[in-house]
N, C-alpha and C positions, 0 to 999 in steps of 0.2 A: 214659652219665651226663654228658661231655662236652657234648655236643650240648644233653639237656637242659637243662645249667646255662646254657648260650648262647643257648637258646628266652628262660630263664626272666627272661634279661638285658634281652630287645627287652619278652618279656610285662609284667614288672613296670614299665619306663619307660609303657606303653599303657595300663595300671592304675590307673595312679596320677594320671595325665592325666584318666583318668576319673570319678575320687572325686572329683575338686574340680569336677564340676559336674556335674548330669545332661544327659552330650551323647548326642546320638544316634551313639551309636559300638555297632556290630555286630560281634562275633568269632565267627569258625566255627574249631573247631580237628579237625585229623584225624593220625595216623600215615602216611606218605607218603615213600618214597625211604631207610628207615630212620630217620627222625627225626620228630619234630614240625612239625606244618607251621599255620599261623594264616595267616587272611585276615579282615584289619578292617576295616570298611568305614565310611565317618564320613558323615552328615546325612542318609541314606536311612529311609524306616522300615523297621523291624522286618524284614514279611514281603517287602519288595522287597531288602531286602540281604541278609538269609537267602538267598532262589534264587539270587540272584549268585554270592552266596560256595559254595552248595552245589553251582554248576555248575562251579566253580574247581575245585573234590577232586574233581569227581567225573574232571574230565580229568588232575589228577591221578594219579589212579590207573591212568588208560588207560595214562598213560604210565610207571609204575611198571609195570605186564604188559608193554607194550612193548618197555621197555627194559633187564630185569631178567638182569643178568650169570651169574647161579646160581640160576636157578630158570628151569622153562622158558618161553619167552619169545619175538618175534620177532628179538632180539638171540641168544640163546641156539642157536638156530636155526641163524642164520650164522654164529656161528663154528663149530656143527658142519660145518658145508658147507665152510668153507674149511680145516678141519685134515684134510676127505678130499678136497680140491683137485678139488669140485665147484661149480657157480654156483647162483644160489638167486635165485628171483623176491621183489622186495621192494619196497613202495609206494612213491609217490614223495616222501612225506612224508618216510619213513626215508631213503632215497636223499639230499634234501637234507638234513638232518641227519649224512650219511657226507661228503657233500660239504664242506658249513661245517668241521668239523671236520677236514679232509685240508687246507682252506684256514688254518686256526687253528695246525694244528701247524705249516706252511711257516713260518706267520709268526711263529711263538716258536723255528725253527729244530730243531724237533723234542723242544724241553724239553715242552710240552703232547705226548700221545703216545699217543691212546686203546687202542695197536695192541696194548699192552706184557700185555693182560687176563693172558695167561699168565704173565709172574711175577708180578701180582699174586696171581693164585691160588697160586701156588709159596709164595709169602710167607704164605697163611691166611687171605688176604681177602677172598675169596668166599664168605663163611658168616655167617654172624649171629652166632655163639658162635665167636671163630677159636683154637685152640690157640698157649700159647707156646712155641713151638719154631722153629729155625732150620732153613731148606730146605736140601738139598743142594747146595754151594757148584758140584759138576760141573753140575748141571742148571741154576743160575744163570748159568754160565760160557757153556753151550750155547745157550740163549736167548736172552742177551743178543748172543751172536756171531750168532743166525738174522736178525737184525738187524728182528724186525717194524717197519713203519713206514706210516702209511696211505695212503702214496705205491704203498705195494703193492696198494692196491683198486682193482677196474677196475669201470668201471659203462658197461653194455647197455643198451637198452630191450628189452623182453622181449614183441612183437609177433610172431608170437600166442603166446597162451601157452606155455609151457613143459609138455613131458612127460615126466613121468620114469617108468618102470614101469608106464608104463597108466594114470597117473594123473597129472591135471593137477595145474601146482604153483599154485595160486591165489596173487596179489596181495593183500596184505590192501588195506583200505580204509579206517583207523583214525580216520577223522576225517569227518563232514558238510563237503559244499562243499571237501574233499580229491577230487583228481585220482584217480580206482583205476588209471589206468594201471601197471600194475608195469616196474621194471626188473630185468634181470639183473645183480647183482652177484658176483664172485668176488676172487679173492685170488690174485695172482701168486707169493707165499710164504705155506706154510702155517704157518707160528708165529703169522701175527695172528690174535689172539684180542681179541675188542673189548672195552672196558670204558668205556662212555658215564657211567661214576658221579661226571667231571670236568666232564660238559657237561648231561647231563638235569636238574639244579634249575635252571640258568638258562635253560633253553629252557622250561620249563616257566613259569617266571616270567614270559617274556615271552608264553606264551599266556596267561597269567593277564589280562597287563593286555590285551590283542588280548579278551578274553572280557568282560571288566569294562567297558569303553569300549564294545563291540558293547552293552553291556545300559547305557548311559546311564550306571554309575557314574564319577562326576568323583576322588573322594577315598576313598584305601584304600592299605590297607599289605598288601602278602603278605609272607610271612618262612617261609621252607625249611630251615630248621635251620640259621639264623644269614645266609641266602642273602637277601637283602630286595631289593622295588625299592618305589617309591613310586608311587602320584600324587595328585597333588592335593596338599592339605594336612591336616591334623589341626586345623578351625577354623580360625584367624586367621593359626595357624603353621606352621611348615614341620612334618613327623614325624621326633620325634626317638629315634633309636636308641639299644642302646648296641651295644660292641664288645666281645666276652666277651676278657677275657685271658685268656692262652693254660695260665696256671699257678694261677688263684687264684678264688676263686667270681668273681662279679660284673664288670665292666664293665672294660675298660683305659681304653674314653675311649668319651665319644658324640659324635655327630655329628647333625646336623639332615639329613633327607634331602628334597631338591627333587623337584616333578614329575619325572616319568622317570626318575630316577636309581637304581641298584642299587646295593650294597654287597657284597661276595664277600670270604669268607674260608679259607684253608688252614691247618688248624692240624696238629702231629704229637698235638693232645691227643683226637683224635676216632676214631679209631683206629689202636690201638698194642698193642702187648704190652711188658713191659720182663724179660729174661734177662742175668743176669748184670750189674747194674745200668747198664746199656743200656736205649735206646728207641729201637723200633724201630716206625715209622709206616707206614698205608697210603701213603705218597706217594714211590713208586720212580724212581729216576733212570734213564730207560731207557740211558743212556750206561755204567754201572757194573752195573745190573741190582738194586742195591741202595737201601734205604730212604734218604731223606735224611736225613745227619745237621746239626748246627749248624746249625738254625731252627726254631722254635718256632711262628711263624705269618707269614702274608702275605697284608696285606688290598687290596685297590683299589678304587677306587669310578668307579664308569661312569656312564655317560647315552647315548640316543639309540634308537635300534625297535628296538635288539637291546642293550641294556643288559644285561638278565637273562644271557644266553650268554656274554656277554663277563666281565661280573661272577667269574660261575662259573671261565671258561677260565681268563682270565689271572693271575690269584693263583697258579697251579699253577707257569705255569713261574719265576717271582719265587721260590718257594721253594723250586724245585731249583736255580735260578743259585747260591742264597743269597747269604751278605753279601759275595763277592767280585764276581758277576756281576749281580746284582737291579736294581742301578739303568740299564746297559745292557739288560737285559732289557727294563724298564718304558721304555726311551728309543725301542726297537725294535718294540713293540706302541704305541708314543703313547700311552701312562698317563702322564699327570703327575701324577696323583694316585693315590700307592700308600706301602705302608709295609712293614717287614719286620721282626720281631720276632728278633733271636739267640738262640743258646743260652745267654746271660750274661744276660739281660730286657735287653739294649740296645735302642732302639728308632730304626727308622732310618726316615726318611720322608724324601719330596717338599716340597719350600717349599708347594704346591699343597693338599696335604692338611696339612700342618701349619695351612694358617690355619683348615681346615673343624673340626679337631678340639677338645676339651677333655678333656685326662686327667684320671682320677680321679687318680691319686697326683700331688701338684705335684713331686715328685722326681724324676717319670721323666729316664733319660738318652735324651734327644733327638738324633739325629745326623742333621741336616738337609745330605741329598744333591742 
């Protein structure tokens, strides 16, 4: 429901843009990644922004099979192989997507952590419907001590194929004008268990616009369950967003967003369970093995050919640093433009992003770091 109200936040600002004049603006919308996912496309006609946007889902989806943590998958796959400390042939697409991401975590210092999939599932978040209840505090203990980290992936080229039991292990080839060469990857510790669901909408976003630019579109919004990047404009203007708050229907602030630019948010409101008047969020500190407490959300906004990834990433570890570490965190990945929401609604941002934004409520408390 979360998610939804944070669709319905970007939908209704695109809406309502649109009532006030008949513009050639195109929305495709599909379920994608668990959430809502919209691609609008502005000044194109009809049936040339329709195949655009319909070839956006439809890789979309590729990469929801892909990448799919709990359901089978070629994600799924590997982590089977590496909790029985065997190597597994896997594209090269996938390959650099383990790479970026072994790159990403270095450089949040291991707060980004794809590796940790196993207490995530410990915790109930591998399921679409997650029960509330608390994991076994030994098995948390243990886990967290196996120390998964993506530093532990080792990556092979896999010339010639691979045989295992009489039967070749094929390369998949997920992509047209994608390399089929497979590599060998394994796992020097078997507790990583991967969980790409911090980094697949913004890779995704950036095929999006690699896909939309490839078919001539100038001007278009994708938005991933609250995950946006831009290009172009909305008309005359720049596209303007909002920011769902983290505790209340509608918008905490919008923002105008420029060519290239992405927008990434972490919230604990997107999923959670609450026991025992606690809340307790998918977004695990792998340092304690436990949900992070005291923050509510943390947004940043990006720019450049990997805007979408970065978007995505780097909000994760801002919200594990929380309010004592987030602004080094965001000083250490070169975000100057980031914000971090408390458990109190305080709201703490960059001088950077303070000039992009406008709150809805004129009272917000502001703690410009």
């Amino acid at each position: 429901m979360a998610r939804l109200m944070r669709f319905l936040t970007v939908a209704a600002v695109l809406l309502l843009a649109a009532c006030q004049g008949k513009e050639p603006l195109h929305q495709e919308q599909s379920y994608v990644f668990g959430t809502l996912v919209d691609v609008t496309v502005y000044g194109e006609s009809e049936p040339r922004a329709r195949q655009a946007a319909n070839e956006v889902l439809q890789e979309f989806q590729r990469l929801h099979n892909l990448l799919h943590a709990w359901q089978p998958s070629e994600l799924s796959k590997l982590n089977a192989a590496f909790a029985r400390g065997e190597s597994m042939a896997v594209s090269t697409e996938f390959v650099a997507m383990l790479r970026d991401a072994v790159q990403l975590s270095q450089q949040s210092q291991g707060l980004f952590n794809p590796a940790i999939g196993g207490l995530v599932q410990l915790w109930g978040f591998h399921a679409d419907e997650f029960k509330t209840a608390l994991p076994d505090e030994k098995q948390i203990v243990a886990l967290t001590a196996a120390n998964p980290q993506m530093s532990d992936i080792v990556f092979n080229p896999s010339r010639p194929p691979i045989v295992r039991g009489g039967e070749v292990a094929q390369a998949s080839s997920p992509d047209k004008g994608r390399d089929g060469v497979g590599f060998e990857v394994r796992s020097n510790n078997k507790a990583v268990q991967l969980d790409l669901g911090g980094y697949a909408k913004g890779y995704a976003l950036d095929r999006a616009a690699e896909i939309l630019r490839k078919q001539g579109i100038r001007n278009a919004l994708v938005n991933i369950g609250g995950n946006i990047l831009a290009l172009g404009q909305h008309g005359k203007r720049p596209w303007r967003i909002g920011i769902q708050h983290p505790r209340k229907p509608g918008a905490l602030a919008t923002l105008e967003l420029r060519d290239g630019e992405a927008v990434g948010t972490s919230g604990d409101y997107q999923r959670y369970f609450e026991l025992g008047g606690k809340r307790y969020c998918h977004l695990i500190d792998p340092r304690s093995g436990h949900p992070v407490p005291g923050v509510q959300a943390a947004t940043v906004l990006t720019r450049g050919p990997h805007a979408g990834v970065l978007s995505d990433v780097l909000s994760k570890p801002l919200f594990i640093a929380g309010t004592d570490g987030w602004r080094a965190a965001a000083m250490q990945m070169n975000l100057p433009e980031a914000m971090l929401v408390d458990a109190q609604g305080s709201i703490h941002l960059t001088a950077g992003l303070q000039k992009r934004l406008e709150f809805s409520d004129k009272n917000s408390r502001l703690l410009v770091e």
